[in-house]
Biopython code that builds the backbone (N, CA, C, O; Angstrom):
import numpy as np
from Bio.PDB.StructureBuilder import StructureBuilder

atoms = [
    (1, "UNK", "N", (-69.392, 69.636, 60.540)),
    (1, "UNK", "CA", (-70.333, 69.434, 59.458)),
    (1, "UNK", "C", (-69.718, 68.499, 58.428)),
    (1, "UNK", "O", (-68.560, 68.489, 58.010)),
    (2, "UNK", "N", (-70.794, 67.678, 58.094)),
    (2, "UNK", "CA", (-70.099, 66.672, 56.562)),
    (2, "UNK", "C", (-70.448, 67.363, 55.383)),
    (2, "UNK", "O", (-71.545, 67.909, 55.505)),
    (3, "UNK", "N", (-69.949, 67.526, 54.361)),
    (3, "UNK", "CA", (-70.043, 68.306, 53.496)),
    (3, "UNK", "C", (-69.989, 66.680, 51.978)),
    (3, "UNK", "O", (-69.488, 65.560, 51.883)),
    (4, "UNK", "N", (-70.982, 67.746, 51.011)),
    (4, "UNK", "CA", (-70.601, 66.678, 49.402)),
    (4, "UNK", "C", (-70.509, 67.654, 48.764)),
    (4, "UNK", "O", (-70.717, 68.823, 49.089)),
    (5, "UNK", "N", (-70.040, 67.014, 47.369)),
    (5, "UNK", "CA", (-70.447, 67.967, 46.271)),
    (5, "UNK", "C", (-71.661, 67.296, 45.633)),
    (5, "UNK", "O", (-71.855, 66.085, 45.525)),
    (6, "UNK", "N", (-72.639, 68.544, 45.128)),
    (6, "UNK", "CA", (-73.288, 68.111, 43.737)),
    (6, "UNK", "C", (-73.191, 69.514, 43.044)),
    (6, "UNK", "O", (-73.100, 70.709, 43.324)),
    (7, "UNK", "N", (-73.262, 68.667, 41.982)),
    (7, "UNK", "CA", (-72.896, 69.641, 40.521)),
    (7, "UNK", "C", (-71.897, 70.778, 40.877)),
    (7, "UNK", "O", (-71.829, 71.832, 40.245)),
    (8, "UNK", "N", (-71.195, 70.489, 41.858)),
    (8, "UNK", "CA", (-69.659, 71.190, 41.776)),
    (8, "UNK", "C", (-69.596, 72.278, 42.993)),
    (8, "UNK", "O", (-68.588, 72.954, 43.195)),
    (9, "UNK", "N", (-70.845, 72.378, 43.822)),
    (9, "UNK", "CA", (-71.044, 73.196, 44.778)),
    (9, "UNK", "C", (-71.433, 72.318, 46.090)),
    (9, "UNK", "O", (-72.171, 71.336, 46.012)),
    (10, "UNK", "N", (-70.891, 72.750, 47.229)),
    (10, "UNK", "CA", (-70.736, 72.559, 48.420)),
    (10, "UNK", "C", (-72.123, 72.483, 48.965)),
    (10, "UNK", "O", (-72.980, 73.332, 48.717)),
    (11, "UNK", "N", (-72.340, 71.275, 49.833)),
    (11, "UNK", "CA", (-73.731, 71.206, 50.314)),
    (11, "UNK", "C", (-73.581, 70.313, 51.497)),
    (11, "UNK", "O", (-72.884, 69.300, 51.433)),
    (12, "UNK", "N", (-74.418, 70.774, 52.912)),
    (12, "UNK", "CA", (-73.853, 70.144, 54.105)),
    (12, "UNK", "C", (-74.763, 69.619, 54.791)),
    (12, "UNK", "O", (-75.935, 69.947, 54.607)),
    (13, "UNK", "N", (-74.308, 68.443, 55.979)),
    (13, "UNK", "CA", (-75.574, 67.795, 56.618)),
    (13, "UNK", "C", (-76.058, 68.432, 57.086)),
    (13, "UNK", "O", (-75.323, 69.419, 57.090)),
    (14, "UNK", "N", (-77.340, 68.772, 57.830)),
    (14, "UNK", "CA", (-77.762, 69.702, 58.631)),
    (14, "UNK", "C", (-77.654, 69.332, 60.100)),
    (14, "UNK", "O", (-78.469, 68.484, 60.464)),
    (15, "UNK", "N", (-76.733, 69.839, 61.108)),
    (15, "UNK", "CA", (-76.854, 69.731, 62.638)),
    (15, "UNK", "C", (-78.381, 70.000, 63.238)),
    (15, "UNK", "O", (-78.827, 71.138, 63.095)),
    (16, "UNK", "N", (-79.017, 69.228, 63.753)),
    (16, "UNK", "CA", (-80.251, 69.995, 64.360)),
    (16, "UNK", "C", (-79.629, 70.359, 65.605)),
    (16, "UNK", "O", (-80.418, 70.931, 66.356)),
    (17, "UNK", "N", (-78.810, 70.256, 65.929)),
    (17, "UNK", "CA", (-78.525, 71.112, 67.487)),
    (17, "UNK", "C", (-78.273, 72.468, 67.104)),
    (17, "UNK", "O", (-77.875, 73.041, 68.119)),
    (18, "UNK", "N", (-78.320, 73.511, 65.837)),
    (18, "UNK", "CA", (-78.360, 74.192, 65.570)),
    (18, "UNK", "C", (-79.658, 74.986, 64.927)),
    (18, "UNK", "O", (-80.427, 74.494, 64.100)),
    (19, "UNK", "N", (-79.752, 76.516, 65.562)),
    (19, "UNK", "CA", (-81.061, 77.284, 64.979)),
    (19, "UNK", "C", (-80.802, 77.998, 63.560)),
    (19, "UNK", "O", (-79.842, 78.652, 63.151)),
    (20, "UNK", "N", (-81.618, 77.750, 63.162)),
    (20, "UNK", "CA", (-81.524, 78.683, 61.966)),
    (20, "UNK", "C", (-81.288, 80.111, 62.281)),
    (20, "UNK", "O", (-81.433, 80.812, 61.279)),
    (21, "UNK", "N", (-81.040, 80.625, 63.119)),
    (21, "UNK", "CA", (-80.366, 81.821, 63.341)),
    (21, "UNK", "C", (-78.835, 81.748, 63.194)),
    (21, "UNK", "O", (-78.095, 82.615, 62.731)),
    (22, "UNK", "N", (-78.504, 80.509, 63.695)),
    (22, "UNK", "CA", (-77.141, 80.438, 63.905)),
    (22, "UNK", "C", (-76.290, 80.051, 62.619)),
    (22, "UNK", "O", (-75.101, 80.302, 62.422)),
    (23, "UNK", "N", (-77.359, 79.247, 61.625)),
    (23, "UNK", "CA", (-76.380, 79.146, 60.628)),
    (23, "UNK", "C", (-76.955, 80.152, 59.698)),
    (23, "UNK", "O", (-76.417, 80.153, 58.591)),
    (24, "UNK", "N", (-77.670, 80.790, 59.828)),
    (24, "UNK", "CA", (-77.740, 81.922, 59.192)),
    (24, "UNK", "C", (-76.571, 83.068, 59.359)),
    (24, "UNK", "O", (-76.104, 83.859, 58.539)),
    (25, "UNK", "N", (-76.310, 82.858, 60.636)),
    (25, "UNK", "CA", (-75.191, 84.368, 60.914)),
    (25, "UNK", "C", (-73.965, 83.596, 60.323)),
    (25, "UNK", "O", (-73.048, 84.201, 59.768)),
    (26, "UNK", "N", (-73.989, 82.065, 60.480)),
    (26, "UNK", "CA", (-72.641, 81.450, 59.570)),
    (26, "UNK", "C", (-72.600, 81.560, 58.311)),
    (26, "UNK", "O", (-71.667, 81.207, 57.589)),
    (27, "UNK", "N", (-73.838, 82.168, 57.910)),
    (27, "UNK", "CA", (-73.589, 82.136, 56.022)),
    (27, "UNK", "C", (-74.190, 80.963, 55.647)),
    (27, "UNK", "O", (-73.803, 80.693, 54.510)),
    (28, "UNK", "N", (-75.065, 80.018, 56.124)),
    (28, "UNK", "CA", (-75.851, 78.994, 55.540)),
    (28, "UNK", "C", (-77.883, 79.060, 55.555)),
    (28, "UNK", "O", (-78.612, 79.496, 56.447)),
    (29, "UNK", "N", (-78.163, 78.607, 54.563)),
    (29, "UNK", "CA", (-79.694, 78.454, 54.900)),
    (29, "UNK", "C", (-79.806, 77.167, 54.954)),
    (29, "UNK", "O", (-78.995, 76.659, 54.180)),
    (30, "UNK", "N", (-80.552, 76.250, 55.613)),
    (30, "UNK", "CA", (-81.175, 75.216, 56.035)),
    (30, "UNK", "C", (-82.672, 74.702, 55.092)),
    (30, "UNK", "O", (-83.790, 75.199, 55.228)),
    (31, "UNK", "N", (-82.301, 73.622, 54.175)),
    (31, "UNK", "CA", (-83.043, 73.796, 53.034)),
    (31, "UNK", "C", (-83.311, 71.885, 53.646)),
    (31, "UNK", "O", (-82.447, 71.033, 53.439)),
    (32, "UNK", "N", (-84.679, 71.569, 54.393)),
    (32, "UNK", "CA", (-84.794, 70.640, 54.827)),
    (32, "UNK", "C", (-83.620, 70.155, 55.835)),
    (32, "UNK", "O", (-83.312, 70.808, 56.832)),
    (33, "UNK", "N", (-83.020, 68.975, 55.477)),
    (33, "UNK", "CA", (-81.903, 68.099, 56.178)),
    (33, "UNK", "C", (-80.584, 68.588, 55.730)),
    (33, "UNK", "O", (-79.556, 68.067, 56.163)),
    (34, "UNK", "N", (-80.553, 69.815, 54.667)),
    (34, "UNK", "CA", (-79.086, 69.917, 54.337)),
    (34, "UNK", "C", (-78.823, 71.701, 54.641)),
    (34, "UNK", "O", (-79.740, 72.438, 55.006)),
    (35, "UNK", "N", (-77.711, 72.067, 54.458)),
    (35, "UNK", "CA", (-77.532, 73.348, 54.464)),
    (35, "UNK", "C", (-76.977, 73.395, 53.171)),
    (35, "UNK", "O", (-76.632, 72.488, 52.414)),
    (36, "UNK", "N", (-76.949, 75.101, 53.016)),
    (36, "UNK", "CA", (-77.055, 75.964, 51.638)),
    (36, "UNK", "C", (-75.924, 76.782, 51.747)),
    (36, "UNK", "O", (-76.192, 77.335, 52.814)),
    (37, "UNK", "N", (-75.296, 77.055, 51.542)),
    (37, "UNK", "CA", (-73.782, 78.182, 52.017)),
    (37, "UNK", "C", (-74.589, 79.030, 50.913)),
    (37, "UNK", "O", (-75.145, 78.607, 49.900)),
    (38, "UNK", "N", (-74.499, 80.315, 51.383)),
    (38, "UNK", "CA", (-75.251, 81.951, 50.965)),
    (38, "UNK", "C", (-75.004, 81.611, 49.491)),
    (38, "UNK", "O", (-75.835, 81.148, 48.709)),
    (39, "UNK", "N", (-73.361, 82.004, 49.172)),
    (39, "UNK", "CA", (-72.815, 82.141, 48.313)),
    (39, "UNK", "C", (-73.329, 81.364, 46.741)),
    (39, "UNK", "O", (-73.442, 81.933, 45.655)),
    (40, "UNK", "N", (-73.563, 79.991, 47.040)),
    (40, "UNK", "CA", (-74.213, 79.185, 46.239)),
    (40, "UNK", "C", (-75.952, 79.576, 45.969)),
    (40, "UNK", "O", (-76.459, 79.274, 44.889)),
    (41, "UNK", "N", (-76.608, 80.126, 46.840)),
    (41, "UNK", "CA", (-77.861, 81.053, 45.932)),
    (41, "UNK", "C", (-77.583, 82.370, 45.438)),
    (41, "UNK", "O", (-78.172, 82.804, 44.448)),
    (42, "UNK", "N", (-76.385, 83.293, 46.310)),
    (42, "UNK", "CA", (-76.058, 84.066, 45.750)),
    (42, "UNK", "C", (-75.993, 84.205, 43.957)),
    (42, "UNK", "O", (-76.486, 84.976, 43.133)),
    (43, "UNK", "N", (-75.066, 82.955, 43.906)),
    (43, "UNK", "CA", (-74.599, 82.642, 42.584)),
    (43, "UNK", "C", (-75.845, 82.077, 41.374)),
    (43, "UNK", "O", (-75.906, 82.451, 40.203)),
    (44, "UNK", "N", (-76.446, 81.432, 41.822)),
    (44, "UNK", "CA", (-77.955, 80.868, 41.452)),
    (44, "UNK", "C", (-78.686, 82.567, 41.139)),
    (44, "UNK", "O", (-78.980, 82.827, 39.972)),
    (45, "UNK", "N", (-78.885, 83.416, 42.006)),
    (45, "UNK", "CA", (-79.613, 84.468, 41.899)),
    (45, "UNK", "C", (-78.770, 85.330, 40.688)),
    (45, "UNK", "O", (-79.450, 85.705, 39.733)),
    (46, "UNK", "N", (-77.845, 85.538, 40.692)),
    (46, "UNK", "CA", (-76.921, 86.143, 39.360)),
    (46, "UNK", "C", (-76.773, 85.685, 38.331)),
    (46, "UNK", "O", (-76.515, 86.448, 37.400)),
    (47, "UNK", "N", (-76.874, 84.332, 38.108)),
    (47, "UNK", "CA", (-77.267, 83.574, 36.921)),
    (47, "UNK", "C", (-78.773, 83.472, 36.315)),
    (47, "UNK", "O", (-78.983, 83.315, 35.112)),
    (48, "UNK", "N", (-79.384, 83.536, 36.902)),
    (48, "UNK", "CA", (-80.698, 83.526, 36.720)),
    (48, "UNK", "C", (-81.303, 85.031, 36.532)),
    (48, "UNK", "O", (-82.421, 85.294, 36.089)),
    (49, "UNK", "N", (-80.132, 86.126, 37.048)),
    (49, "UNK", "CA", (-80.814, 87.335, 37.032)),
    (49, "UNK", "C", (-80.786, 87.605, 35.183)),
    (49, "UNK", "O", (-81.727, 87.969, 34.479)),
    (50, "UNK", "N", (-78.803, 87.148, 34.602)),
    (50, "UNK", "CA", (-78.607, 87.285, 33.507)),
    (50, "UNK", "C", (-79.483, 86.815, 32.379)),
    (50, "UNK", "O", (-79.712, 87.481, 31.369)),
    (51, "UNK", "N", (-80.104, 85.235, 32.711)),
    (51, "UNK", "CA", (-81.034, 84.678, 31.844)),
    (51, "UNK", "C", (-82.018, 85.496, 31.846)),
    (51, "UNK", "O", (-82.139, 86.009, 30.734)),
    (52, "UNK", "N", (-82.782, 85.856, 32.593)),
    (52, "UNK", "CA", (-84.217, 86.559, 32.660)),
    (52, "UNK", "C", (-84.126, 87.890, 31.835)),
    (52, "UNK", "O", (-85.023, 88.117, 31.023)),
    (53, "UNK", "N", (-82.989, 88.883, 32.008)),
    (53, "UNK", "CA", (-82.670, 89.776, 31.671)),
    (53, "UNK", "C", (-82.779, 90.119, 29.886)),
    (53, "UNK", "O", (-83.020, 90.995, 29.056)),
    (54, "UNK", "N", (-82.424, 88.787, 30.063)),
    (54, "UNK", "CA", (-82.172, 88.531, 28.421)),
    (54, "UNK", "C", (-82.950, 87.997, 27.586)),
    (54, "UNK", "O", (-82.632, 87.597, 26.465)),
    (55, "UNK", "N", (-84.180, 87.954, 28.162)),
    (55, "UNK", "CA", (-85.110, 86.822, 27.841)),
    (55, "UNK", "C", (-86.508, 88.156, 26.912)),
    (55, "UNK", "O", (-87.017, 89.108, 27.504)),
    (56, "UNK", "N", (-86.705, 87.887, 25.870)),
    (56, "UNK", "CA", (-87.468, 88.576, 25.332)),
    (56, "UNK", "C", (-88.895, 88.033, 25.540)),
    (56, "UNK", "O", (-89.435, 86.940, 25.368)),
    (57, "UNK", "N", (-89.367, 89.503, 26.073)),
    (57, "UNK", "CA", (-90.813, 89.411, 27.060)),
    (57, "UNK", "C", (-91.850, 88.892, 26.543)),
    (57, "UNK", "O", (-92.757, 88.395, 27.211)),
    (58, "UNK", "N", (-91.813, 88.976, 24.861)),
    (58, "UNK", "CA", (-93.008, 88.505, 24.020)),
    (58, "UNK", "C", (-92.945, 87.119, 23.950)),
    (58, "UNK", "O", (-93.967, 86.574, 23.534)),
    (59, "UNK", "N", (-91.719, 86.191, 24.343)),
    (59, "UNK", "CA", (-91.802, 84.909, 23.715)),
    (59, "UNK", "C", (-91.998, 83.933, 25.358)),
    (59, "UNK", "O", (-91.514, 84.043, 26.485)),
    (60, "UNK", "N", (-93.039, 82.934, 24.645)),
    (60, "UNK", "CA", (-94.112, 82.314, 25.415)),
    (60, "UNK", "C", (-92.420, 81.889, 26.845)),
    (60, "UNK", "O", (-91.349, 82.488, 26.746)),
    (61, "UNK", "N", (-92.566, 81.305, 27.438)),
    (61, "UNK", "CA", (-91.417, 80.733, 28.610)),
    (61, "UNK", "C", (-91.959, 79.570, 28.428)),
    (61, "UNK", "O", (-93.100, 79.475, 27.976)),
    (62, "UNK", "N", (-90.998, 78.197, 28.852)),
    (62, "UNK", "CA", (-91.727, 76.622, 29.227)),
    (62, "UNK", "C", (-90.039, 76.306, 29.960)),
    (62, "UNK", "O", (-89.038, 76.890, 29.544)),
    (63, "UNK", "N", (-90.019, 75.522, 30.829)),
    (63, "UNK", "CA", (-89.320, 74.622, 31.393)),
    (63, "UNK", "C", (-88.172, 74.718, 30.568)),
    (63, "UNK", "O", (-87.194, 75.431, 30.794)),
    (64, "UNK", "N", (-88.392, 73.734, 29.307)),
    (64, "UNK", "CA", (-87.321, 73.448, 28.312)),
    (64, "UNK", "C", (-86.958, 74.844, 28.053)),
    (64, "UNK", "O", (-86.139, 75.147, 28.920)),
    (65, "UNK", "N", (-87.163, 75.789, 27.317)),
    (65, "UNK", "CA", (-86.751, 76.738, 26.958)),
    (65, "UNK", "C", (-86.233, 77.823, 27.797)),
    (65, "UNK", "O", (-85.649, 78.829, 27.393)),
    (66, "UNK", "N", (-86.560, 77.454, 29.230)),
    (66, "UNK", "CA", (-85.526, 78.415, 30.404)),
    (66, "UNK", "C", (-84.174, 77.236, 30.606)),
    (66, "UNK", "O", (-83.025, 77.674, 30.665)),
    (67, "UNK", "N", (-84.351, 76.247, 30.669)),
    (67, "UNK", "CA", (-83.452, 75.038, 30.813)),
    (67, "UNK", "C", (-82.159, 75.139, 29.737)),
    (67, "UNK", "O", (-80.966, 75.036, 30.022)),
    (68, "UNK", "N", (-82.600, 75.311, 28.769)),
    (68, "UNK", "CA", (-81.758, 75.755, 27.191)),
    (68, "UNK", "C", (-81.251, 76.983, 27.744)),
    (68, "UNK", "O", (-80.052, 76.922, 28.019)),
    (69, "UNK", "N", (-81.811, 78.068, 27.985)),
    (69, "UNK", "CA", (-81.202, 78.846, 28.137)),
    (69, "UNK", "C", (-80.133, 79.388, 29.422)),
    (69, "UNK", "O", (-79.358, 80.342, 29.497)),
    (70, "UNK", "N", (-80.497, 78.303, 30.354)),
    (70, "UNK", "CA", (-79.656, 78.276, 31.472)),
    (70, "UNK", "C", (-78.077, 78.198, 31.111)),
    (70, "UNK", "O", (-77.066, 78.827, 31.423)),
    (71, "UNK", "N", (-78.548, 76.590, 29.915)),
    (71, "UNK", "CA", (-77.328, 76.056, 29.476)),
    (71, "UNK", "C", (-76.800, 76.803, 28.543)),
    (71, "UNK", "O", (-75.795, 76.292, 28.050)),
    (72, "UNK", "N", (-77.070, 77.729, 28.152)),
    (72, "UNK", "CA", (-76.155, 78.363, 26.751)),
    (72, "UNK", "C", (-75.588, 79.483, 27.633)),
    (72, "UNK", "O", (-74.572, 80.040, 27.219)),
    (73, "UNK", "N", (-76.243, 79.974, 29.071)),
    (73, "UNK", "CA", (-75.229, 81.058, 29.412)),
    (73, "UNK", "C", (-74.574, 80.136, 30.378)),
    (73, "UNK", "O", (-73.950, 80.941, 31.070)),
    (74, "UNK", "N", (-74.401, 79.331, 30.709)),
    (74, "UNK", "CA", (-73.330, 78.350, 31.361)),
    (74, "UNK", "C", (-72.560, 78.339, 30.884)),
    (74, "UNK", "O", (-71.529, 78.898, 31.258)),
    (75, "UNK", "N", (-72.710, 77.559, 29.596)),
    (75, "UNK", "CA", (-72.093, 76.758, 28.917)),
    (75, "UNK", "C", (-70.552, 78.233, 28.040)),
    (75, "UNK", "O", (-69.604, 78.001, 27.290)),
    (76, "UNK", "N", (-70.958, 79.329, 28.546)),
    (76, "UNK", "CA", (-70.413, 80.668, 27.945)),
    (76, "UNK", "C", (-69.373, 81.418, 29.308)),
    (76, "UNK", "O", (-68.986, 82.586, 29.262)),
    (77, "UNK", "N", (-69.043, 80.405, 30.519)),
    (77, "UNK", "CA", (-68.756, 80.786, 31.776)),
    (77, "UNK", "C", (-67.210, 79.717, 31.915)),
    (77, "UNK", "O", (-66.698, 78.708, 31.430)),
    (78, "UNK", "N", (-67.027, 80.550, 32.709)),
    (78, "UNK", "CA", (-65.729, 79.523, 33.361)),
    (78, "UNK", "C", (-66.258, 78.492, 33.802)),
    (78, "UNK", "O", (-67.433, 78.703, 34.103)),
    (79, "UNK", "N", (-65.691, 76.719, 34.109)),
    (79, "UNK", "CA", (-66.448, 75.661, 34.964)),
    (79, "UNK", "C", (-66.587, 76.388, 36.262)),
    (79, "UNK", "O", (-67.369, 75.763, 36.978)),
    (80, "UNK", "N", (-66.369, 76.906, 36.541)),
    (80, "UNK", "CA", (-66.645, 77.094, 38.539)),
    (80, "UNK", "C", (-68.207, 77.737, 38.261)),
    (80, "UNK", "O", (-69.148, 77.235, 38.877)),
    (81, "UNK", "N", (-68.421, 78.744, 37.413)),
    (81, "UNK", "CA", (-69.910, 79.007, 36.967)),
    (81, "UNK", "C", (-71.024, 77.983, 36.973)),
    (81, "UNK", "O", (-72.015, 77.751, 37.666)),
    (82, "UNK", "N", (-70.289, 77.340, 35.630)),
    (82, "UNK", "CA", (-71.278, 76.105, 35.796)),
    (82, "UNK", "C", (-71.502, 75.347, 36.343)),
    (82, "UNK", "O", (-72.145, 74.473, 35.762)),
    (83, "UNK", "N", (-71.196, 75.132, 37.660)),
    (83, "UNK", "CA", (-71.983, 74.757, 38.577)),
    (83, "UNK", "C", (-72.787, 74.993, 39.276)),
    (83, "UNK", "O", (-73.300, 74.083, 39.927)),
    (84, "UNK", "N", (-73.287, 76.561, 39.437)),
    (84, "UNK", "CA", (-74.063, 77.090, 39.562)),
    (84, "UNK", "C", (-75.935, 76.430, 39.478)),
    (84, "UNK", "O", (-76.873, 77.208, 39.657)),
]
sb = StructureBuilder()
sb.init_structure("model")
sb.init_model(0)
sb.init_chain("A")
sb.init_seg("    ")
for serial, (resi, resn, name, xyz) in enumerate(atoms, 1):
    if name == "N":
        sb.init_residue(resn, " ", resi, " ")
    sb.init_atom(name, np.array(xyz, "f"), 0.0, 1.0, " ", f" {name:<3s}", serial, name[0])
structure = sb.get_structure()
């Protein structure tokens, strides 16, 4: 597999000689032409669990204002977080 980084997390070409069963049991999801290593939505899903968590239910949500708030609990993390 060829592998890059963006935004600091691991992301790979996708083999089509491979089933999505198979890189599933490897720990990857198949997100179009690239693969996903678990761990990196894992991490996405725990960050996003903290924002939401914290997010007071009465006040309206928009893009920008989940975006802001992505970045202020990032920005409150070790770098390996923020890449997330």
């Amino acid at each position: 597999m060829v592998w890059s980084k963006r935004l600091g997390a691991r992301i790979f070409r996708h083999n089509p000689e491979l089933s999505d069963e198979e890189l599933y049991e490897a720990g990857y999801n198949r997100v179009y032409d690239t693969l996903e290593p678990e761990q990196n939505l894992d991490d996405v899903e725990r960050v996003m669990a903290a924002v939401f968590g914290g997010w007071d239910s009465d006040e309206v949500m928009c893009s920008y204002k989940l975006n802001r708030a992505i970045g202020a609990y990032l920005a409150k993390r070790a770098p390996r977080e923020r890449a997330s």
